[in-house]
C-alpha positions in Angstrom: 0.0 0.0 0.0 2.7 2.3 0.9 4.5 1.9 -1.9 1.7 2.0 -4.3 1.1 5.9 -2.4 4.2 6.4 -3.5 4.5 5.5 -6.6 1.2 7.7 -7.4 3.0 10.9 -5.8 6.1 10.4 -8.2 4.2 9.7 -11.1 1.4 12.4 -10.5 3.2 14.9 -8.3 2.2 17.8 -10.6 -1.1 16.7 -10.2 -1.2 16.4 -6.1 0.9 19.9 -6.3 -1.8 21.8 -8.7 -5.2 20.5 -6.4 -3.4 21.1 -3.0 -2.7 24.3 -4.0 -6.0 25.5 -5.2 -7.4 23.6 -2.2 -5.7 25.7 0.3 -6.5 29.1 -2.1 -10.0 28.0 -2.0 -10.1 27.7 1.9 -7.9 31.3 2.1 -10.7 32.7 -0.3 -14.1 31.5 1.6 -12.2 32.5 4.6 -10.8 35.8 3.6 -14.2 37.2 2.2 -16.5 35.7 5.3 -14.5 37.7 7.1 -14.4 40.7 5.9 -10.7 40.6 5.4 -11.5 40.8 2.0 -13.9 43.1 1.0 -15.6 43.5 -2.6 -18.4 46.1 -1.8 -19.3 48.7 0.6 -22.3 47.6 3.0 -25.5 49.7 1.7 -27.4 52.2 3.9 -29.5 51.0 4.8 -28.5 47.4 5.1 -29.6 45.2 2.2 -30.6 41.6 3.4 -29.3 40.5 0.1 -25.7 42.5 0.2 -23.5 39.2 1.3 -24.6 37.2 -1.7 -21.6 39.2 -3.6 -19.5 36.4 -2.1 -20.0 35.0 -5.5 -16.8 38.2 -6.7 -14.9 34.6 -5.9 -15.4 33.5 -8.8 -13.3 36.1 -10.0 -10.3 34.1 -9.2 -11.3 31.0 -11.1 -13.0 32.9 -13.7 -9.6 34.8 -14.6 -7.4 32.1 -14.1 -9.7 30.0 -16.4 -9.5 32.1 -19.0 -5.5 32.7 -18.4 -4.8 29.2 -19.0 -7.2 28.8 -22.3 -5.6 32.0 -24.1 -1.9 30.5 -22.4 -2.6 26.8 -23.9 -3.9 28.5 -27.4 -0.4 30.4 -27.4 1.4 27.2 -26.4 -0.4 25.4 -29.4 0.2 28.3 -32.2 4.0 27.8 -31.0 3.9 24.2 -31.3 2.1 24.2 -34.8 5.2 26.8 -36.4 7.6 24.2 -34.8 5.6 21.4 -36.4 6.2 23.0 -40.0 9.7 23.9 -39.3 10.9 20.8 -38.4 8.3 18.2 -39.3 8.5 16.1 -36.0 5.5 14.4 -34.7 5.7 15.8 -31.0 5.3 19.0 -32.1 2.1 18.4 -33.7 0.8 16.0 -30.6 1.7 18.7 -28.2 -0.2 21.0 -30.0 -3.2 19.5 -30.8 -3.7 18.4 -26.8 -2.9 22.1 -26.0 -5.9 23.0 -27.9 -7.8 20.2 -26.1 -6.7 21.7 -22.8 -7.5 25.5 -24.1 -10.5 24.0 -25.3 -12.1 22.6 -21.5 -10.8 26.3 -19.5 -12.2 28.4 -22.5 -15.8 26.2 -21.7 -15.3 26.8 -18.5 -14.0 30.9 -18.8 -18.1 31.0 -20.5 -19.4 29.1 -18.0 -17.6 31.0 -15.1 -18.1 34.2 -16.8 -22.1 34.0 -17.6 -22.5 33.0 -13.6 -20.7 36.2 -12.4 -22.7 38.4 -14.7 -25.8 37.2 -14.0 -24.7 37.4 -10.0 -22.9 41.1 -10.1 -24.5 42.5 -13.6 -27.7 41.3 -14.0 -29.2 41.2 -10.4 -29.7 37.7 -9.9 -32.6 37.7 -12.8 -31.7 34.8 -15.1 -29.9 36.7 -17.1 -26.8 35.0 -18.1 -26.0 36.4 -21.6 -25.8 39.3 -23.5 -25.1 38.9 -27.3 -24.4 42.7 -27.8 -21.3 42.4 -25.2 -18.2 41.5 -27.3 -16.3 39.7 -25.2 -18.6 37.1 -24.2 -19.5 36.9 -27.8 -15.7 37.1 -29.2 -14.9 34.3 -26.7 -17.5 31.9 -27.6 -16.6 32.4 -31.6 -13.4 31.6 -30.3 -14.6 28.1 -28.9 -16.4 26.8 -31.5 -13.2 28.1 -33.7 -10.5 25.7 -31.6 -13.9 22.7 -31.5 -13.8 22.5 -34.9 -10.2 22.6 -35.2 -10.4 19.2 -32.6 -13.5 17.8 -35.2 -11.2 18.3 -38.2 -8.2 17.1 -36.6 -10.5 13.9 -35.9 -11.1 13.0 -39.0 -8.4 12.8 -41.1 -6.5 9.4 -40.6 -3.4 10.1 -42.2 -1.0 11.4 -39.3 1.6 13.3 -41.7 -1.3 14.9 -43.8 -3.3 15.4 -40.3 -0.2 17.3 -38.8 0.4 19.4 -41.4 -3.5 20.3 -42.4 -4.0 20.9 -38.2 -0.6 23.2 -37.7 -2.4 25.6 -40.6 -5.9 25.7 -39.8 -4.0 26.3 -35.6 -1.9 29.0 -37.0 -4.9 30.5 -38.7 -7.3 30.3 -35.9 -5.3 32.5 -33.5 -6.3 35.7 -34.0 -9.5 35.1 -32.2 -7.3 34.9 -29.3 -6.3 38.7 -29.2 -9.6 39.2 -30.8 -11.0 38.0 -27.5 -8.8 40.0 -25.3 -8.8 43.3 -27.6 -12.5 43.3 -27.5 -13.5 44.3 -23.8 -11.0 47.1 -24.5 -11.8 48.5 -27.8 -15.8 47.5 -28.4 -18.9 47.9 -26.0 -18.5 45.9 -23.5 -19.7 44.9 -19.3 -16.9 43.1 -18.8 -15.2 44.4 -16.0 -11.2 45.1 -16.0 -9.0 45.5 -13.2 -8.3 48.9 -12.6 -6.4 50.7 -10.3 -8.0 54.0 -10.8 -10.2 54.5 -7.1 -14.3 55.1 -7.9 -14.0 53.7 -11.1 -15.6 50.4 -12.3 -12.8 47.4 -11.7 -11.3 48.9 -8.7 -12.6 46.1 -6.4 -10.4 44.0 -7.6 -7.1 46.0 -7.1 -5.9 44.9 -3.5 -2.4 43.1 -3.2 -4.3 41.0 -1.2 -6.8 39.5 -4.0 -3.9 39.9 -6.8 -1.8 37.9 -4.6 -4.6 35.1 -4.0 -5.1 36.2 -8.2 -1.5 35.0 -9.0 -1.0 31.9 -6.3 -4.4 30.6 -8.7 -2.6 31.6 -11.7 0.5 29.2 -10.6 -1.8 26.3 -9.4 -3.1 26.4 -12.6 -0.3 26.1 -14.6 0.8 23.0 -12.7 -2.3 21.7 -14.1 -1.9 22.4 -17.5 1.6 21.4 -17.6 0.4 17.8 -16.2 -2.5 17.6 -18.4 -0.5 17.7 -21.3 1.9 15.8 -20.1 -0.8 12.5 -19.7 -2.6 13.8 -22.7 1.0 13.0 -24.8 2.1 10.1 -22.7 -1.8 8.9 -24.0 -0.8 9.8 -27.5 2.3 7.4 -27.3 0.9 4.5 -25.9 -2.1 4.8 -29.0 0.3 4.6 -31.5 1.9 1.6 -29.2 -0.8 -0.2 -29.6 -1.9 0.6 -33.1 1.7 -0.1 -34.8 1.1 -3.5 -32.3 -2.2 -4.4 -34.1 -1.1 -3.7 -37.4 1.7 -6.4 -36.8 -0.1 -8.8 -36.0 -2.6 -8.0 -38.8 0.1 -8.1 -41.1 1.4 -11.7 -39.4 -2.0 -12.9 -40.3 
């Protein structure tokens, strides 16, 4: 049993690192904000029954860090596709198609994230989750369905050189949505908040070294998880092909 524990914690360390640190974040967070140490609003006058709901400015931290690690896998993936063309070597291409996969999940879950907040801080609780006229919700779910179908047309071609190549060109050419999607909250109409440091002005509740320091420990955690991710997603990859080129030998022996 022992050793089985350990062998888990050297083989998934990344993993155990990543959870127990977003663990204890989460617990510093709930605590932080039930407490008052951190605070998001100033209490109405008169008191409004319904004023601590805004606990839900947590999901701030998740909601940014999500949407950090979709736009940091994209870039990982556009740099992995230009290597794939340069030097035409498989793991380039496999490392880049699974960090779309993993941009693809915290991008999901950026809209997901995002849709709850505004319908908690923006839109008063009243079932309104979505608003087609603000660009970077919009922008960010164009750029979803953009990396999806990258992953559907990756799927079906069966070739791997030909798959490679035709993936690291439509990657490359998907990118733009990336800035597209960040550009958008600063140069279109937009109620997406930014952090600002500017006092009275919208986005100031989020500038406090204590919530950009709880901001960046998230940030960290979830890079961990990315970097193991991908690492299982490749290791996956391998042992595919392990078993395919295994098949096809005995097909062949046949």
């Amino acid at each position: 049993m022992t050793i089985n524990v350990k062998k888990f914690f050297k083989t998934h360390y990344l993993l155990v690192i990543s959870l127990l640190m977003l663990l204890f974040n989460f617990f510093l967070i709930v605590g932080l904000t039930s407490t008052s140490l951190i605070v998001w609003l100033e209490p109405p006058d008169p008191p409004d029954p319904d004023y601590f709901d805004r606990i839900v400015y947590i999901i701030f931290f998740y909601h940014v860090s999500g949407a950090w690690l979709s736009y940091f896998s994209f870039g990982i993936s556009l740099v992995c596709h230009v290597l794939y063309l340069k030097y035409k070597k498989i793991n380039w291409s496999r490392l880049g198609k699974n960090s779309v996969i993993v941009g693809v999940v915290f991008a999901a879950f950026t809209l997901i994230t995002g849709s709850l907040w505004y319908n908690a801080t923006s839109g008063n609780y009243n079932n309104i989750y979505w608003q087609w006229s603000d660009a970077r919700q919009t922008m960010t779910l164009v750029l979803l369905l953009s990396y999806i179908s990258y992953l559907i047309f990756n799927s079906m071609i069966e070739d791997k050189e030909k798959k490679a190549k035709l993936s690291a060109a439509l990657g490359i050419a998907l990118f733009p949505t990336i800035p597209l999607s960040y550009i958008s909250a600063l140069v279109f109409t937009t109620l997406h908040p930014l952090i600002n440091p500017v006092s009275g002005q919208t986005g100031h509740i989020y500038w406090d070294p204590i919530k950009i320091f709880i901001l960046f420990f998230n940030l960290i955690a979830m890079t961990i998880l990315f970097a193991y991710t991908i690492k299982e997603l490749v290791s996956l990859d391998k042992a595919k092909e392990k078993l395919e080129e295994i098949i096809q030998k005995r097909l062949i022996e046949e």
